[in-house]
Predicted model as a PDB file, atoms N, CA, C, CB and O in Angstrom, pLDDT in the B-factor column:
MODEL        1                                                                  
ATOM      1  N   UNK A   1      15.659 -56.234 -38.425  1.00 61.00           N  
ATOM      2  CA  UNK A   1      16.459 -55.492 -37.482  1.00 61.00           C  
ATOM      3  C   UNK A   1      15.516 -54.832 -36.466  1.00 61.00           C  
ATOM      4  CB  UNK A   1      17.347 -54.437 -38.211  1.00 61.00           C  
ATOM      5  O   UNK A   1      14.684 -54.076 -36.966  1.00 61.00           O  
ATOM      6  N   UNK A   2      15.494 -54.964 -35.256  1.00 68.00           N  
ATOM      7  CA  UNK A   2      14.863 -54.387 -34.236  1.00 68.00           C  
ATOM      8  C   UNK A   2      15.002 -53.126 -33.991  1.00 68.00           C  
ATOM      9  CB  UNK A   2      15.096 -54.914 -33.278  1.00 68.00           C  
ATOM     10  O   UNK A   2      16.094 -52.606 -33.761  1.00 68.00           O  
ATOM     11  N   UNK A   3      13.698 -52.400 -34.024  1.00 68.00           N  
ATOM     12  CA  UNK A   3      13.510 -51.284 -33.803  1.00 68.00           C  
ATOM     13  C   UNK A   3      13.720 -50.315 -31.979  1.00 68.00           C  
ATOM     14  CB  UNK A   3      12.226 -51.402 -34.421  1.00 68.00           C  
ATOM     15  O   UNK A   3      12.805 -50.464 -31.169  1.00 68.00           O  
ATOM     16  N   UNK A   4      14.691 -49.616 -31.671  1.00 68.00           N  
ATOM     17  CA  UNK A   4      14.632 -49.151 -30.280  1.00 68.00           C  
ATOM     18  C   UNK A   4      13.210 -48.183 -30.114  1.00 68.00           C  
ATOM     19  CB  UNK A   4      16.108 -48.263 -29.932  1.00 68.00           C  
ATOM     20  O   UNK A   4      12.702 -47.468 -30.978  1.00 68.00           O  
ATOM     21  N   UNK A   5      12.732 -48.424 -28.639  1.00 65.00           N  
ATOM     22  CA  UNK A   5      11.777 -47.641 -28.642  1.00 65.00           C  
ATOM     23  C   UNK A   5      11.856 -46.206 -28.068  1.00 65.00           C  
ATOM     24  CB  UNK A   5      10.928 -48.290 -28.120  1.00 65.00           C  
ATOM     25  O   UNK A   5      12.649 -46.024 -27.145  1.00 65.00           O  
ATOM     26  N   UNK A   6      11.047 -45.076 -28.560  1.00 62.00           N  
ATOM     27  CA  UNK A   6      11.420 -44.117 -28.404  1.00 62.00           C  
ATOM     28  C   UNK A   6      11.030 -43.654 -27.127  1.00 62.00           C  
ATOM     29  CB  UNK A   6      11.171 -43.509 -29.324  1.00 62.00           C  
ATOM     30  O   UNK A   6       9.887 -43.856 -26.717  1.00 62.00           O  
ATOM     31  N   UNK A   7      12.300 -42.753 -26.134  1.00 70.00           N  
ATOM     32  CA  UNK A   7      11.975 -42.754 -25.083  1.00 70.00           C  
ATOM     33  C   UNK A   7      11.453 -41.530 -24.704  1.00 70.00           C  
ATOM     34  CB  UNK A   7      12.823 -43.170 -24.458  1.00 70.00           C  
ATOM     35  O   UNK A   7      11.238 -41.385 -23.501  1.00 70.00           O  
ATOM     36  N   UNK A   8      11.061 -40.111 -25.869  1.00 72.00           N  
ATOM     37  CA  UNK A   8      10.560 -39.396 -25.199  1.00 72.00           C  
ATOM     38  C   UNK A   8       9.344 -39.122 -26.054  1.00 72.00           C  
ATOM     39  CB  UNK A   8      11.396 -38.414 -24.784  1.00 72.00           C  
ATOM     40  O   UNK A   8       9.582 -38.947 -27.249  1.00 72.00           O  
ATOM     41  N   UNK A   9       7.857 -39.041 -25.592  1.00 84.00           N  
ATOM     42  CA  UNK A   9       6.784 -38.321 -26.052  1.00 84.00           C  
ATOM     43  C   UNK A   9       6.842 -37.619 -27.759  1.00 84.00           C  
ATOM     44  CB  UNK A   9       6.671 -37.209 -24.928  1.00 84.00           C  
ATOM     45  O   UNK A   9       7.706 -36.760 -27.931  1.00 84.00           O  
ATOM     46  N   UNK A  10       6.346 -37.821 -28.425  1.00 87.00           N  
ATOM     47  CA  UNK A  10       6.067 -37.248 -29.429  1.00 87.00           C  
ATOM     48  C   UNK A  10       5.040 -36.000 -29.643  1.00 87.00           C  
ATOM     49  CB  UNK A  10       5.806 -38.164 -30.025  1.00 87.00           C  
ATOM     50  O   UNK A  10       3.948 -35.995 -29.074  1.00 87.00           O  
ATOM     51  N   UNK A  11       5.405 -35.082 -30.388  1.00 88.00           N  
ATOM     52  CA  UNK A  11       4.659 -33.810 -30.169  1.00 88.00           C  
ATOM     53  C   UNK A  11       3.324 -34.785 -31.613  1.00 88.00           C  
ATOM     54  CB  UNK A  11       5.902 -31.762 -30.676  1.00 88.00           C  
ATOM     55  O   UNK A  11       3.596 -35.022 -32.790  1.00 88.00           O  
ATOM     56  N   UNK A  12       1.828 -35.149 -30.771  1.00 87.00           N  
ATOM     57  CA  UNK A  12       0.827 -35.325 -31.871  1.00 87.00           C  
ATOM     58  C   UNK A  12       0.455 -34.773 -32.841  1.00 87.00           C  
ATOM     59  CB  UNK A  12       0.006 -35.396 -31.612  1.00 87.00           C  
ATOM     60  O   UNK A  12      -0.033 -35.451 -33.745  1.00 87.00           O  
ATOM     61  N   UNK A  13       0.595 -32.966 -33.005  1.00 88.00           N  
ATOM     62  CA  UNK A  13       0.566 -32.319 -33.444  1.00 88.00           C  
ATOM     63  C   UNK A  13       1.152 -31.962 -34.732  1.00 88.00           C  
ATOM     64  CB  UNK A  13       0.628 -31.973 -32.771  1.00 88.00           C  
ATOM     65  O   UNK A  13       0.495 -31.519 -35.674  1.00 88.00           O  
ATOM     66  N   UNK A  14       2.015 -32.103 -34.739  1.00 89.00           N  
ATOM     67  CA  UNK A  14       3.526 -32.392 -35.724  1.00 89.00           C  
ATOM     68  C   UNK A  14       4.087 -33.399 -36.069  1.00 89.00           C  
ATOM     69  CB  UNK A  14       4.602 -31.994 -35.305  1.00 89.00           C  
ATOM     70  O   UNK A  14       4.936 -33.400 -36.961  1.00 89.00           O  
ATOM     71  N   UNK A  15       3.654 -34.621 -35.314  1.00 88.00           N  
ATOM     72  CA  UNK A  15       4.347 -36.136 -35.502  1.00 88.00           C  
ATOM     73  C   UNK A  15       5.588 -36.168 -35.586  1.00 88.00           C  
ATOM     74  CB  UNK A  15       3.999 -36.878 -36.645  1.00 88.00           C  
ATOM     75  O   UNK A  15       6.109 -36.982 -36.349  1.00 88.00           O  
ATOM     76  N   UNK A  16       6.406 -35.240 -34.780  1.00 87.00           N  
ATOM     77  CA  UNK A  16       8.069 -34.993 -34.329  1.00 87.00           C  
ATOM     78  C   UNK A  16       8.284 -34.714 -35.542  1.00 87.00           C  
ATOM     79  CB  UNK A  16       9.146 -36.235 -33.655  1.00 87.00           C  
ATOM     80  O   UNK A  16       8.991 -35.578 -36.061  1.00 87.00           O  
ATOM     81  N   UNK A  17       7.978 -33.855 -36.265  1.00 90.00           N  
ATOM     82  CA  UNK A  17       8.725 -32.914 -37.510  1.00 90.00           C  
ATOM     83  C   UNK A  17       8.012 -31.853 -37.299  1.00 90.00           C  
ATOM     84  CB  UNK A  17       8.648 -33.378 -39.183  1.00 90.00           C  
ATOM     85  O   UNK A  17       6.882 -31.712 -37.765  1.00 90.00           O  
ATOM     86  N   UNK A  18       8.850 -30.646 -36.272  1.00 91.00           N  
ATOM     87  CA  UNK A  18       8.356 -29.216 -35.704  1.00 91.00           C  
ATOM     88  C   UNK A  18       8.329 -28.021 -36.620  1.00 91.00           C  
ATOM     89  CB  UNK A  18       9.248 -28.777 -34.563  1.00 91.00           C  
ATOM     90  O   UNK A  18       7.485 -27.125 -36.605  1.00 91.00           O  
ATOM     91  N   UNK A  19       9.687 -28.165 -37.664  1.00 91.00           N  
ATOM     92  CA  UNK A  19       9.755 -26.463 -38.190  1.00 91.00           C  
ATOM     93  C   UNK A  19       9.675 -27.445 -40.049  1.00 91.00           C  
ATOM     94  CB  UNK A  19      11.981 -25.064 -37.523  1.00 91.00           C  
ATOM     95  O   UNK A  19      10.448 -28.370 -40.299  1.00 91.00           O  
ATOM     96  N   UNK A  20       8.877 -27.069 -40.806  1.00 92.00           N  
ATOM     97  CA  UNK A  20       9.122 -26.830 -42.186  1.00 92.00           C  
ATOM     98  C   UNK A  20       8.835 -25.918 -42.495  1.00 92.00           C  
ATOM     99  CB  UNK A  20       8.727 -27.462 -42.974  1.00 92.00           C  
ATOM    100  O   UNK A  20       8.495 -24.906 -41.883  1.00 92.00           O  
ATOM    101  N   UNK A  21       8.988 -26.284 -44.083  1.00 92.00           N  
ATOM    102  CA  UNK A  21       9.860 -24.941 -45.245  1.00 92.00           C  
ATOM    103  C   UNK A  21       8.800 -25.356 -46.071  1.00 92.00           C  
ATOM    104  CB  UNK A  21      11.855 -25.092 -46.078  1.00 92.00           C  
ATOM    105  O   UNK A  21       8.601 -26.479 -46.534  1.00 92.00           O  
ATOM    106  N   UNK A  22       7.901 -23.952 -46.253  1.00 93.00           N  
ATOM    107  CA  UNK A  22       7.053 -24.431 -47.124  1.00 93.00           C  
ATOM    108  C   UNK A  22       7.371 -23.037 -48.216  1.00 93.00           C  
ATOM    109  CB  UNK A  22       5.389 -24.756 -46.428  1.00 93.00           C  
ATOM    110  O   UNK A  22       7.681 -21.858 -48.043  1.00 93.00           O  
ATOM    111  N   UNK A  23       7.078 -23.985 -49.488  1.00 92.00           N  
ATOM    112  CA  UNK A  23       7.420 -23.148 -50.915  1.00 92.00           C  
ATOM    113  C   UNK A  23       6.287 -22.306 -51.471  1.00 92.00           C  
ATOM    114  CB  UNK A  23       7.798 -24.181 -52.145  1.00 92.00           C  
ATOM    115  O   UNK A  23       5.324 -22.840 -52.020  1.00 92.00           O  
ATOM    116  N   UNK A  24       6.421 -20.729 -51.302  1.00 90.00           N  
ATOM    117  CA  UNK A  24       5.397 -19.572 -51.916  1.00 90.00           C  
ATOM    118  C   UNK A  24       5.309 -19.480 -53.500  1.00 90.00           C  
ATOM    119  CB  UNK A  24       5.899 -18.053 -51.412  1.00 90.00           C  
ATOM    120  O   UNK A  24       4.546 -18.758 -54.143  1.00 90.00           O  
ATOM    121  N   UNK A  25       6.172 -20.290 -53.942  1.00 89.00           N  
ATOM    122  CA  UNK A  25       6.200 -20.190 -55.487  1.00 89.00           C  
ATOM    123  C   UNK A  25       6.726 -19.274 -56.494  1.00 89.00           C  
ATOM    124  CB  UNK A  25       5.165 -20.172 -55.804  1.00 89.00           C  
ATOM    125  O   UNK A  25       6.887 -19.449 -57.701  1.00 89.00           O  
ATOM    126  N   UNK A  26       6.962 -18.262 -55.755  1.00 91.00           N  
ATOM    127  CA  UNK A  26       7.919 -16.982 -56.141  1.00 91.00           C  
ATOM    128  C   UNK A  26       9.267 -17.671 -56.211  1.00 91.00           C  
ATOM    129  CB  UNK A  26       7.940 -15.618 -54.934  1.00 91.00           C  
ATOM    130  O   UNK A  26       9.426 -18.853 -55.905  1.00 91.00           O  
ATOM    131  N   UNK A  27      10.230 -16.862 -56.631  1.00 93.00           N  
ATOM    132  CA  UNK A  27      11.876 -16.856 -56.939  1.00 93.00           C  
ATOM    133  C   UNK A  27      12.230 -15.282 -56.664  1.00 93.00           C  
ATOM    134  CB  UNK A  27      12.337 -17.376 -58.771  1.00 93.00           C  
ATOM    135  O   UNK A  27      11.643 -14.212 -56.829  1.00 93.00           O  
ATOM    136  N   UNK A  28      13.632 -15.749 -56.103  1.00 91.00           N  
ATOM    137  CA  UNK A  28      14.417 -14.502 -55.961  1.00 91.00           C  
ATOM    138  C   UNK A  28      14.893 -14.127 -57.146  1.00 91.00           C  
ATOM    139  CB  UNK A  28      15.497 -14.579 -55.066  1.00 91.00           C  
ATOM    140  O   UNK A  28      14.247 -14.766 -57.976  1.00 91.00           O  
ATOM    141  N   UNK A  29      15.806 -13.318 -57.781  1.00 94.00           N  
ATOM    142  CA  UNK A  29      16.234 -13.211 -59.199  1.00 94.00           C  
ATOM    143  C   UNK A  29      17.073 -13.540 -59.306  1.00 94.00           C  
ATOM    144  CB  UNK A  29      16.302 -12.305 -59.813  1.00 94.00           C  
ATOM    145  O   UNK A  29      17.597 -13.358 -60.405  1.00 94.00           O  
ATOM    146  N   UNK A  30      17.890 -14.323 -58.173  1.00 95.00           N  
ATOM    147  CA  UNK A  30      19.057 -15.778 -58.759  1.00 95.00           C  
ATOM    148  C   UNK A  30      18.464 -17.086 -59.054  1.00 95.00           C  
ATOM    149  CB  UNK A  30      20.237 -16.301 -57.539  1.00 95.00           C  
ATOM    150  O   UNK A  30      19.248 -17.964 -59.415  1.00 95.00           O  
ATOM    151  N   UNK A  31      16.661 -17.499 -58.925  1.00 91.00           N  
ATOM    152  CA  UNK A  31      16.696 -18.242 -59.264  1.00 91.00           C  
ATOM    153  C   UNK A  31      15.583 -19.028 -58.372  1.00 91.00           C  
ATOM    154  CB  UNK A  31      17.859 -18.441 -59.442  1.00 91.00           C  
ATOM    155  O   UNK A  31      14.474 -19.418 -58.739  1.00 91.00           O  
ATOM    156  N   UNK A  32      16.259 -19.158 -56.970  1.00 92.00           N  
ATOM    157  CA  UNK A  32      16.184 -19.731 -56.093  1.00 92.00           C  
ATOM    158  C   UNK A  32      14.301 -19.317 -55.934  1.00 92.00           C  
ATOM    159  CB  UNK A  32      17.423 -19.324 -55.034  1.00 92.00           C  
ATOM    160  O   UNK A  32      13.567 -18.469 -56.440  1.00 92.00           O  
ATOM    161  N   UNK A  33      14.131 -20.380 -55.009  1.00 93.00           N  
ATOM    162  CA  UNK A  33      12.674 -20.311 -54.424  1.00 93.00           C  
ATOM    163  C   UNK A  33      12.087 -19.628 -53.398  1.00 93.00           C  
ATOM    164  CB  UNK A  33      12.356 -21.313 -54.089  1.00 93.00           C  
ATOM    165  O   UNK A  33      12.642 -20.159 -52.437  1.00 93.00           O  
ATOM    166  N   UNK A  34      11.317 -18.784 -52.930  1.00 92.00           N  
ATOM    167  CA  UNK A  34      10.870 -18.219 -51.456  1.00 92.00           C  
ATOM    168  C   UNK A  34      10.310 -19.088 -50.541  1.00 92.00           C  
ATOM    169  CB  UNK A  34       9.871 -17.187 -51.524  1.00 92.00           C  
ATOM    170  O   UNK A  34       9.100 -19.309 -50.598  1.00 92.00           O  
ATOM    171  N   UNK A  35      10.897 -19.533 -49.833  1.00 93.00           N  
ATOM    172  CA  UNK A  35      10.423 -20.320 -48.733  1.00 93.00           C  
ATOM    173  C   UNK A  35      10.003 -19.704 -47.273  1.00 93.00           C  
ATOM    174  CB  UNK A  35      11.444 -21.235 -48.536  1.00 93.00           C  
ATOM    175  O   UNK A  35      10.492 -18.615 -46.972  1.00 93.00           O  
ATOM    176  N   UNK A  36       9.279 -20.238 -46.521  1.00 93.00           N  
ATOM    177  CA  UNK A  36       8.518 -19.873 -45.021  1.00 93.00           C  
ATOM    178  C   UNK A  36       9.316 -20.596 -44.280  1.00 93.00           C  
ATOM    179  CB  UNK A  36       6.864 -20.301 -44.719  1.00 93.00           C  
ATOM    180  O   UNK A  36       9.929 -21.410 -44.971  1.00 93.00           O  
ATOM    181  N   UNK A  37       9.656 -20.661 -42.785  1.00 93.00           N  
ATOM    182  CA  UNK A  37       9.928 -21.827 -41.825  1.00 93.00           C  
ATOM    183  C   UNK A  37       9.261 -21.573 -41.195  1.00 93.00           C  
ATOM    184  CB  UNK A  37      11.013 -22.154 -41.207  1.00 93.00           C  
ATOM    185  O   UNK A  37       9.320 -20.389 -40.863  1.00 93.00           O  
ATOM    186  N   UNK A  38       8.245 -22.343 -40.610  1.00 93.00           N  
ATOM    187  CA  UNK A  38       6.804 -22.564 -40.138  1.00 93.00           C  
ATOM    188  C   UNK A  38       7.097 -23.450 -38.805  1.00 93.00           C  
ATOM    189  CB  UNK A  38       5.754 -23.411 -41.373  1.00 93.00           C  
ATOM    190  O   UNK A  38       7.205 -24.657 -39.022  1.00 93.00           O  
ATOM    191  N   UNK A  39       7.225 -23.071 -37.617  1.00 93.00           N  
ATOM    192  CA  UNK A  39       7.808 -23.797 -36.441  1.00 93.00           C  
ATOM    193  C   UNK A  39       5.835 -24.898 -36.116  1.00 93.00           C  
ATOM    194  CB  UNK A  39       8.589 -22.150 -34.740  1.00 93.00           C  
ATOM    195  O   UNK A  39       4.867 -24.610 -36.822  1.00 93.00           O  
ATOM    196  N   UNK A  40       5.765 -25.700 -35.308  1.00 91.00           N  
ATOM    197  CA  UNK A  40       4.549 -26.146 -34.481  1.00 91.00           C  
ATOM    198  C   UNK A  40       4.920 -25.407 -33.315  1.00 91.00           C  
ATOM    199  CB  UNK A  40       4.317 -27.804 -34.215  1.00 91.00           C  
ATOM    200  O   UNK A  40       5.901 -25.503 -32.577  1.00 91.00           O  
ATOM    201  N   UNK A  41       3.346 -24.207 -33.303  1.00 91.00           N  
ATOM    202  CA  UNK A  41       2.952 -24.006 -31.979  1.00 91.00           C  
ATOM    203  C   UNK A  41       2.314 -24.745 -30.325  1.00 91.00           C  
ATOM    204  CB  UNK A  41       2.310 -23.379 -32.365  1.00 91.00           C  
ATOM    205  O   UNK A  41       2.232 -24.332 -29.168  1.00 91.00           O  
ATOM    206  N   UNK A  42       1.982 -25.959 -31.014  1.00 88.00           N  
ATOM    207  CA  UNK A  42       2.127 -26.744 -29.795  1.00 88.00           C  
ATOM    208  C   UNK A  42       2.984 -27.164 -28.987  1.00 88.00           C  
ATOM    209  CB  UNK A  42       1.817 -27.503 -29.896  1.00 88.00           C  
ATOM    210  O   UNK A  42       2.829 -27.327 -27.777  1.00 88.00           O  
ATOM    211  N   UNK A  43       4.379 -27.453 -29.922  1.00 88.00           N  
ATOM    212  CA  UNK A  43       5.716 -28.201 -29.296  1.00 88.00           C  
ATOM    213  C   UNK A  43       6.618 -27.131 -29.065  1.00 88.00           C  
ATOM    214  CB  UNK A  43       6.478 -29.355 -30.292  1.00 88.00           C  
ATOM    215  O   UNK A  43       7.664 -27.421 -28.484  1.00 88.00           O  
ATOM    216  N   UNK A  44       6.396 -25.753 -29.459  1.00 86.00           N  
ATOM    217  CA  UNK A  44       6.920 -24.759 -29.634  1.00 86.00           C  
ATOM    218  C   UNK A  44       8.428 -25.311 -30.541  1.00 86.00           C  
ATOM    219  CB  UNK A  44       6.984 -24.019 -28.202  1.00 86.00           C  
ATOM    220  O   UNK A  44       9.577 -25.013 -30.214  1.00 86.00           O  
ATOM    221  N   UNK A  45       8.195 -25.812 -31.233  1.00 87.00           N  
ATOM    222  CA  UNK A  45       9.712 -26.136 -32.487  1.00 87.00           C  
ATOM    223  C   UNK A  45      10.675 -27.308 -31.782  1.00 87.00           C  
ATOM    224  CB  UNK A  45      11.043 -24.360 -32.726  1.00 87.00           C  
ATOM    225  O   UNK A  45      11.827 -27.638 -32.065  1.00 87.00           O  
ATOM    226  N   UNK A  46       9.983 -27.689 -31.003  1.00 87.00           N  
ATOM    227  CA  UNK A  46      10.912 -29.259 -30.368  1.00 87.00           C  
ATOM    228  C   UNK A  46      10.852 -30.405 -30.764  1.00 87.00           C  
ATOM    229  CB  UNK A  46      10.686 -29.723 -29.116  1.00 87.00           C  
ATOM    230  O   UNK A  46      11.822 -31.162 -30.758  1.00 87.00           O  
ATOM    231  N   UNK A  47       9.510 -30.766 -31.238  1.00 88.00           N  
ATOM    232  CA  UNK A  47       9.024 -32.186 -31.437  1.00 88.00           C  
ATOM    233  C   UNK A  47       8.622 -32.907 -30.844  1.00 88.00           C  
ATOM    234  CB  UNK A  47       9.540 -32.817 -31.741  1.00 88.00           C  
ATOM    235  O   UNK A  47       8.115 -33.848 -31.455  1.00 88.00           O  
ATOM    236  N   UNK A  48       8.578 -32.952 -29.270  1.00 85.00           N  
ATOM    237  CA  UNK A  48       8.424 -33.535 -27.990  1.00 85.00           C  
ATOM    238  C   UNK A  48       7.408 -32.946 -27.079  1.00 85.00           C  
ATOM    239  CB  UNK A  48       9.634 -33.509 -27.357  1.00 85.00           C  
ATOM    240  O   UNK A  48       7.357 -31.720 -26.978  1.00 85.00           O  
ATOM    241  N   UNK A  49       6.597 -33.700 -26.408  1.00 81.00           N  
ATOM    242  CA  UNK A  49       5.419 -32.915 -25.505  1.00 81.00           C  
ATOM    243  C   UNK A  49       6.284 -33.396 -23.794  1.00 81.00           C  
ATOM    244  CB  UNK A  49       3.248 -33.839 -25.851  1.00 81.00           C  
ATOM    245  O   UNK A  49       7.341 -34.007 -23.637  1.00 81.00           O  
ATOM    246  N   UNK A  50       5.685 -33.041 -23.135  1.00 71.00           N  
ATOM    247  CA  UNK A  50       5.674 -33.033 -21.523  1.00 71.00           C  
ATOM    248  C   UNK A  50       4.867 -34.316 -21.286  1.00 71.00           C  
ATOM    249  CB  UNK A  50       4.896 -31.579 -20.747  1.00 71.00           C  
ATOM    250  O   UNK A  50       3.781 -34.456 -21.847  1.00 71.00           O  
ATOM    251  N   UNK A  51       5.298 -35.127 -20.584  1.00 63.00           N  
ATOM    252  CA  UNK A  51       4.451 -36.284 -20.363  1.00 63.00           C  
ATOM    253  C   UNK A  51       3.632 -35.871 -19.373  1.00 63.00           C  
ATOM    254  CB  UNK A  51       5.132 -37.548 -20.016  1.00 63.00           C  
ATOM    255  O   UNK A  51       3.795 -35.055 -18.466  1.00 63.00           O  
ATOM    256  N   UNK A  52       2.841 -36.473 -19.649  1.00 58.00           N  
ATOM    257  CA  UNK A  52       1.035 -35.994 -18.452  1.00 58.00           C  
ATOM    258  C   UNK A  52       1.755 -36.162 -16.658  1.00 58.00           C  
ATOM    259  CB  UNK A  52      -0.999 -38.022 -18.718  1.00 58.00           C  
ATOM    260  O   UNK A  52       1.210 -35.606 -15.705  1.00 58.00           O  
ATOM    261  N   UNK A  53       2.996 -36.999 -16.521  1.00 58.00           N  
ATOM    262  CA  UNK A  53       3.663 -37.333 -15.036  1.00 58.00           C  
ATOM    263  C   UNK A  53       3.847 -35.857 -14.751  1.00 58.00           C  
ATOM    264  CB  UNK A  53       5.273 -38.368 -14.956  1.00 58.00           C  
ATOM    265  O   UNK A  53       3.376 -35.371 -13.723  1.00 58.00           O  
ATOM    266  N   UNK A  54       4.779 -34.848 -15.972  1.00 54.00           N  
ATOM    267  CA  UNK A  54       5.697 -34.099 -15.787  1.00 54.00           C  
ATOM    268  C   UNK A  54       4.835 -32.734 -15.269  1.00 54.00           C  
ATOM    269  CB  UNK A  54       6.605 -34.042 -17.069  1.00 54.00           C  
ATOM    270  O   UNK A  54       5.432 -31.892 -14.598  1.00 54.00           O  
ATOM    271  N   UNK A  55       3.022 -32.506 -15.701  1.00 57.00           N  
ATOM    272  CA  UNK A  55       2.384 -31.444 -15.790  1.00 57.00           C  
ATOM    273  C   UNK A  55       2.080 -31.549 -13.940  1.00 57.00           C  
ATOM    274  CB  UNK A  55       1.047 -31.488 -17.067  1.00 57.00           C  
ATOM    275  O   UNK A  55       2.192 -32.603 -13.314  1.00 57.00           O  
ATOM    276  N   UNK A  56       1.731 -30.354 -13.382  1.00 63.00           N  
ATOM    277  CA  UNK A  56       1.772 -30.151 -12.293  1.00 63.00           C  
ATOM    278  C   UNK A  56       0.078 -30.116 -12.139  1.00 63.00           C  
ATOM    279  CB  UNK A  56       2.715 -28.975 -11.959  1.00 63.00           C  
ATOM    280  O   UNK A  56      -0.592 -29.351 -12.831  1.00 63.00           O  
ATOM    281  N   UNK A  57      -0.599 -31.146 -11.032  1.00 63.00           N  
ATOM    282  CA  UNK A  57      -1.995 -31.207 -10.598  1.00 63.00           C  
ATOM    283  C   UNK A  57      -2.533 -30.240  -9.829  1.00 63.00           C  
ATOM    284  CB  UNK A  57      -2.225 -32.256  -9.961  1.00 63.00           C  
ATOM    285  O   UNK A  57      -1.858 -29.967  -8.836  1.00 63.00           O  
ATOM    286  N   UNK A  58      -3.534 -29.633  -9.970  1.00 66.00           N  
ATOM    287  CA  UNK A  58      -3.635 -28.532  -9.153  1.00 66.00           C  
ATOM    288  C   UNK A  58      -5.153 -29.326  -8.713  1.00 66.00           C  
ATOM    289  CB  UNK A  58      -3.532 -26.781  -9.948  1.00 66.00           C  
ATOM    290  O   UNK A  58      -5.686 -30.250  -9.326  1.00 66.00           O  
ATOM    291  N   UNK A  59      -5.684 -28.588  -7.349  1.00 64.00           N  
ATOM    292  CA  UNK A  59      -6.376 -29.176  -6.812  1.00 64.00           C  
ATOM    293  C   UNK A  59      -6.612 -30.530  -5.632  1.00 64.00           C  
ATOM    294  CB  UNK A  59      -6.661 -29.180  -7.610  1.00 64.00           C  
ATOM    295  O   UNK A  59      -5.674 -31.011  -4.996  1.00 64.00           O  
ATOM    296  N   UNK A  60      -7.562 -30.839  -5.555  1.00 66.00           N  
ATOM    297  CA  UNK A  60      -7.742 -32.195  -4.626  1.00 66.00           C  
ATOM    298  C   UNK A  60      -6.293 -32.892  -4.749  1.00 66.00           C  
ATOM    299  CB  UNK A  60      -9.102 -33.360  -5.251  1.00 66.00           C  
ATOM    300  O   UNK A  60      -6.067 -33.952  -4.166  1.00 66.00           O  
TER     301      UNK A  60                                                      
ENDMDL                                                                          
END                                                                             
């Protein structure tokens, strides 16, 4: 089955997966786990970069 290609930039940084949940190992006292949501500061939590067209040239 043919794959579509993706039409916008990928954040390298993150490899387009911006915010996880990472596990502290603690529990609340129902049980449950303490988790973080940890955004990428590069993509600022999007997944997607600015293509090099879109950045503005300054200079010559």
């Amino acid at each position: 089955m043919p794959q579509h290609a993706q039409n916008t930039p990928v954040c390298r940084d993150c490899d387009g997966f911006p915010v996880v949940a990472i596990d502290t190992g603690t529990r609340h006292d129902d049980g449950t786990r303490l988790t973080l949501r940890v955004t990428c500061q590069a993509c600022k939590g999007t997944g997607h970069t600015v293509p090099a067209s879109g950045l503005a040239r300054v200079g010559r």
